[in-house]
Phi, psi and omega in degrees: 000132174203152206255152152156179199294004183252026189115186178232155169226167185223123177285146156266165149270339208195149205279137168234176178247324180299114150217158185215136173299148152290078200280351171271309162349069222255020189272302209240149144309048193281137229222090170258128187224153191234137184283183176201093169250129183262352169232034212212136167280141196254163209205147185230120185260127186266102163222161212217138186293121151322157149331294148332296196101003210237052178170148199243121154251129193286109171273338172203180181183107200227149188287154166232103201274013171287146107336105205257133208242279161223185183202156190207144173257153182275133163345304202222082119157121244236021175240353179258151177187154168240142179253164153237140205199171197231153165193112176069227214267341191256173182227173181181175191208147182206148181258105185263147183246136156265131190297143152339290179289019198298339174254043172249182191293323174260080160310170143271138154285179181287147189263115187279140251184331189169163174196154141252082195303158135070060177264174172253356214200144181308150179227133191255298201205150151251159179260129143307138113227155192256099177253146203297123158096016163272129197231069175305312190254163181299000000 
């Protein structure tokens, strides 16, 4: 992570594809990006603009066992995002909970809330949607 006057940056482990604003999060700047490793555990890194502004910090850092193809965060509760993702010849999408304790050392992992596994055919992206006084996910 580094700070200066031509911008800040944030290091992977793994090349990603991915990055999505944390749009409930009306607290913090924030950020989720997912690696795309094909021989390596995929990683979903939660991260936020200092205070300052002058520094990108890992707020969380969670396995993913996927390739992460793409990811969106839900709209009204900044701890659900969805991923999409391939492994080998099949493809799927999953609606992920970030656990309660994500910034101590010892996370919890991620909790899978639903999924659809094992299509023969690509899945490009999932959608929120929200309709107002609707409560869908638990």
């Amino acid at each position: 992570m580094q700070g200066g006057s031509n911008g800040i940056g944030y290091g992977l482990k793994y090349q990603a594809r991915c990055i999505a604003d944390v749009k409930a999060d009306t607290d913090h700047t924030s950020f989720l990006t997912g690696t795309l490793s094909l021989k390596e555990e995929n990683e979903v890194h939660l991260i936020r603009i200092s205070s300052a502004g002058t520094e990108l910090l890992c707020e969380g850092l969670f396995s993913h066992p996927n390739e992460i193809w793409d990811l969106a965060s839900c709209p009204f509760d900044q701890r659900i995002f969805s991923t999409v993702f391939s492994s080998g010849e099949t493809y799927g999408a999953a609606i992920w909970q970030i656990p309660e304790l994500y910034g101590q050392s010892n996370s919890p992992q991620l909790e899978r809330i639903a999924s659809l596994d094992a299509h023969n055919s690509k899945i490009k992206w999932l959608v929120f949607f929200y309709m107002v006084n609707s409560n869908c996910l638990p």
